[in-house]
C-alpha positions as CSV (number, residue, x, y, z in Angstrom):
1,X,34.8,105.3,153.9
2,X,32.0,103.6,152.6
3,X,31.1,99.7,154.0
4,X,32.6,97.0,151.7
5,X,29.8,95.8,149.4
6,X,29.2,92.1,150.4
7,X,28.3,90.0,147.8
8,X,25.2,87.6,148.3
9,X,27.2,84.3,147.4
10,X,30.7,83.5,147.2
11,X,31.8,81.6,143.7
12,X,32.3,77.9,144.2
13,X,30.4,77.6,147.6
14,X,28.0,74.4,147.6
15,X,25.0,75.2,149.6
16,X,23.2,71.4,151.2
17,X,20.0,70.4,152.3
18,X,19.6,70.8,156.2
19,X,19.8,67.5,157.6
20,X,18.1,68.7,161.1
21,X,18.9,70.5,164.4
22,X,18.9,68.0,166.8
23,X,20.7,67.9,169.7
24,X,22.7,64.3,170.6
25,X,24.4,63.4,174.0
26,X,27.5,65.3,174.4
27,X,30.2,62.4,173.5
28,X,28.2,60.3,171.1
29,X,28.4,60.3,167.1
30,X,25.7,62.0,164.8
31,X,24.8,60.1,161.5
32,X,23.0,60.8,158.4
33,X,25.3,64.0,157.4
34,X,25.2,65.5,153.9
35,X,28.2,66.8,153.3
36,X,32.0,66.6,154.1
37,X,32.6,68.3,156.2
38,X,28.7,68.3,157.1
39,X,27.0,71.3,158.0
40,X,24.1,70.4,159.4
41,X,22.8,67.6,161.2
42,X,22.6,65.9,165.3
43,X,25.0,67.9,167.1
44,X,26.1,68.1,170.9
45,X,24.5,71.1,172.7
46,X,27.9,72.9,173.4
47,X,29.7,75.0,170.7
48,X,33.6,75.6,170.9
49,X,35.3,78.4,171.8
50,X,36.5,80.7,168.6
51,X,39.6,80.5,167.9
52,X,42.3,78.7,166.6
53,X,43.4,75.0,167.1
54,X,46.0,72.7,166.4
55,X,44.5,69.8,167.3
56,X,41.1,68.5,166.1
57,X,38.1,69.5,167.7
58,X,34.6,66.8,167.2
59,X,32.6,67.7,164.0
60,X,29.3,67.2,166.5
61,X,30.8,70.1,168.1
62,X,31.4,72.4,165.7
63,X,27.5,72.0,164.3
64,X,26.6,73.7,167.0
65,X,28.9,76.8,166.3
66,X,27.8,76.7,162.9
67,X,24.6,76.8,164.1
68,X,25.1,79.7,165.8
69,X,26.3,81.4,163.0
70,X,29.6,81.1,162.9
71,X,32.4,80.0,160.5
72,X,34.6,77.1,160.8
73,X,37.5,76.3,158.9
74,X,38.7,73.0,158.6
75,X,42.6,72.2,157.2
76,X,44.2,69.6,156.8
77,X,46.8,68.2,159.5
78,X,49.5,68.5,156.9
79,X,49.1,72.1,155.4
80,X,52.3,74.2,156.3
81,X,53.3,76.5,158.6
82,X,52.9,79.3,156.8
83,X,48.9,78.4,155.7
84,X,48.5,78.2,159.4
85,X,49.3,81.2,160.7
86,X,47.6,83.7,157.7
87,X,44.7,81.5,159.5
88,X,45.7,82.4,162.4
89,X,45.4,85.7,161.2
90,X,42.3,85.7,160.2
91,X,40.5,84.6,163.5
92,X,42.0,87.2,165.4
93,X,40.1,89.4,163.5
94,X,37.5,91.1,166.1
95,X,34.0,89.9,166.0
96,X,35.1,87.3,163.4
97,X,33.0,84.1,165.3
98,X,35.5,81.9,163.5
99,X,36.7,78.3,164.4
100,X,40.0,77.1,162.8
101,X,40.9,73.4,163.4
102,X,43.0,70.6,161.9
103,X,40.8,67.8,160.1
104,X,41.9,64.4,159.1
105,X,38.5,63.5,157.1
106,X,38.6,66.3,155.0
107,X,38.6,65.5,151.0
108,X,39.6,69.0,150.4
109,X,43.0,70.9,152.2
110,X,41.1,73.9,153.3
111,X,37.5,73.7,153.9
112,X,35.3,76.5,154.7
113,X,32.1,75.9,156.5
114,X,29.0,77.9,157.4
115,X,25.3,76.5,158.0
116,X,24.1,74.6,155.1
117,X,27.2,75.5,152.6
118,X,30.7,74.4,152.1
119,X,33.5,76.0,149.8
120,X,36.4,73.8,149.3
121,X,40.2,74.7,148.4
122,X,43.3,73.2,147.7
123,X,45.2,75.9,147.2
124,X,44.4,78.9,150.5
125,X,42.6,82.2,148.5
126,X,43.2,84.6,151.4
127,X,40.7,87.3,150.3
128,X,38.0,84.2,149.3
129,X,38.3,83.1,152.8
130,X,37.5,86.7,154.3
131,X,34.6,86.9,151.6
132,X,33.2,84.0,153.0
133,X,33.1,84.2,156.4
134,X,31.9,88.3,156.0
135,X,29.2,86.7,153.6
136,X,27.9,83.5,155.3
137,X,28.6,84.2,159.5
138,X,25.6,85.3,161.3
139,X,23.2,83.6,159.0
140,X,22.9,80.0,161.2
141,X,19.0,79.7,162.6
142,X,19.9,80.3,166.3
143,X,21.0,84.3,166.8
144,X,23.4,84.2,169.4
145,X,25.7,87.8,170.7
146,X,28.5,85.4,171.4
């Protein structure tokens, strides 16, 4: 079977300026973000784990993972059951490098998050999701295996 064709951009992503790459004291807030959620900017130097979470995890965190290339997806505390576990679904994909965490700042239910771009839903697009993170993990500046 022949490789999926990827496409180069996913319809409705926002791509943003990149703020910087510096590093911040673990435990101490960034500033100066672009976007919501950002997706660029001061970040701590640890990453998360992958995975999924049901409680929030710091957006200075997560920088760093996006940094690294991976996805993060960002929900609303209040999407349902159901909208949870597809997610769930989805990072335990292999090799997916995805982060899935509730977000109380978020202006959009479901957002998705790479380095430099953001697409935003209200409504979950199951197979937009996938398109994204196949299209946009792997291309943060730091190449990590992990």
């Amino acid at each position: 079977s022949k490789p999926e064709a990827v496409s180069s951009s996913v319809e409705g992503t926002v791509d943003y300026d990149i703020v910087s790459r510096d590093h911040i004291a673990q435990g101490t807030s960034g500033s100066g973000y672009n976007s919501n959620p950002p997706t660029s900017g001061p970040h701590w130097q640890g990453p998360a784990k992958n995975g999924f979470y049901d409680s929030a995890l710091p957006d200075e965190q997560l920088l760093h993972n996006l940094e690294h290339g991976h996805i993060w997806i960002a929900y609303k505390p209040d999407v349902g059951d159901e909208i949870k576990n597809k997610l769930k679904g989805i990072v335990q994909k292999e090799d997916w490098k995805v982060v899935i965490a509730p977000r109380e700042t978020n202006d959009a239910r479901i957002a998705l998050v790479a380095w430099g771009r953001v697409l935003k839903m209200d409504e979950p697009d199951y197979e937009k999701i996938e398109d994204f993170i196949r299209t946009y993990r792997n291309r943060g500046p730091e190449k990590t295996p992990e």
